[in-house]
C-alpha angles and dihedrals in degrees: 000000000000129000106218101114122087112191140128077231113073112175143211139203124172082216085047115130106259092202101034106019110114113187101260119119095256088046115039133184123244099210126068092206085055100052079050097051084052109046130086126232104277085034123136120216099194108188121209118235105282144109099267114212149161126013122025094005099081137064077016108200114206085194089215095294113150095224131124121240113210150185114230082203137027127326092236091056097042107074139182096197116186084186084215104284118160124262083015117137126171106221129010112190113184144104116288132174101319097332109102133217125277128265137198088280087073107089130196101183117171103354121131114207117195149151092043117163138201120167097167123104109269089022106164130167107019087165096044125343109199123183125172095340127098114214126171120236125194141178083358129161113194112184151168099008117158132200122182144170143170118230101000141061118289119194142213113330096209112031130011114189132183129167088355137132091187114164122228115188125180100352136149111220109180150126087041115146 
């Protein structure tokens, strides 16, 4: 992607261009994790009605950045989709290296995030893993998320949370094993 636009909209299209999108209206990105990398604090990423896959649309990183990732249309057409793949979450929220956590500024509004997958021991939050960190969540659906192990404990499908006090309003949680 190419870093020539400079707006508070970045915006997003699963039939965006990877390599010249550049996050204007009229040329939209095709990777959620991009819009993100670019975008300031206060910032908006609005993504367009689509199934959103591959690169830069799983195990998204907000990189402690306070902006609000939204849907232009409804929550049920605008999806984040693992598709299943192994070690594949939709959202991490935590510390890491010198990004902080996320706080309540750090808005998630209309997104559906489904089909992620963890088969390791002590897998947890293959929709959304969030650790010490506090995102807001709003008019959410997070489905059909699976963890599994072998011989070990496996937690929560759709939404892991430690030392959180994460807000989730309006969402739909369901179908999660």
């Amino acid at each position: 992607y190419t870093d020539t636009y400079q707006g508070d909209d970045w915006h997003v299209s699963s039939s965006g261009d990877m390599l010249a999108g550049d996050g204007s209206l009229g040329n939209p990105l095709s990777s959620v994790q991009a819009a993100i990398n670019l975008a300031d604090e206060g910032d908006n990423v609005i993504l367009s009605e689509g199934t959103y896959t591959g690169e830069g649309n799983h195990n998204i990183y907000f990189l402690g950045k306070a902006l609000t990732l939204s849907s232009s249309g409804e929550t049920e057409n605008t999806i984040i989709d693992m598709e299943n793949v192994s070690g594949d979450r939709g959202f991490i929220f935590q510390p890491r290296d010198s990004y902080p956590g996320a706080t309540a500024n750090t808005v998630i509004d209309g997104i559906t995030i489904q089909n992620g997958f963890l088969s390791f021991d002590d897998a947890a939050g293959a929709g959304v893993y969030i650790s010490s960190a506090s995102p807001t969540f709003q008019n959410c659906i997070i489905r059909d998320n699976v963890t599994h192990a072998a011989n070990a404990t496996v937690y929560a499908a759709g939404v892991y949370l430690d030392n959180s006090s994460s807000s989730f309003l309006n969402c739909s949680i369901i179908n999660n094993t």
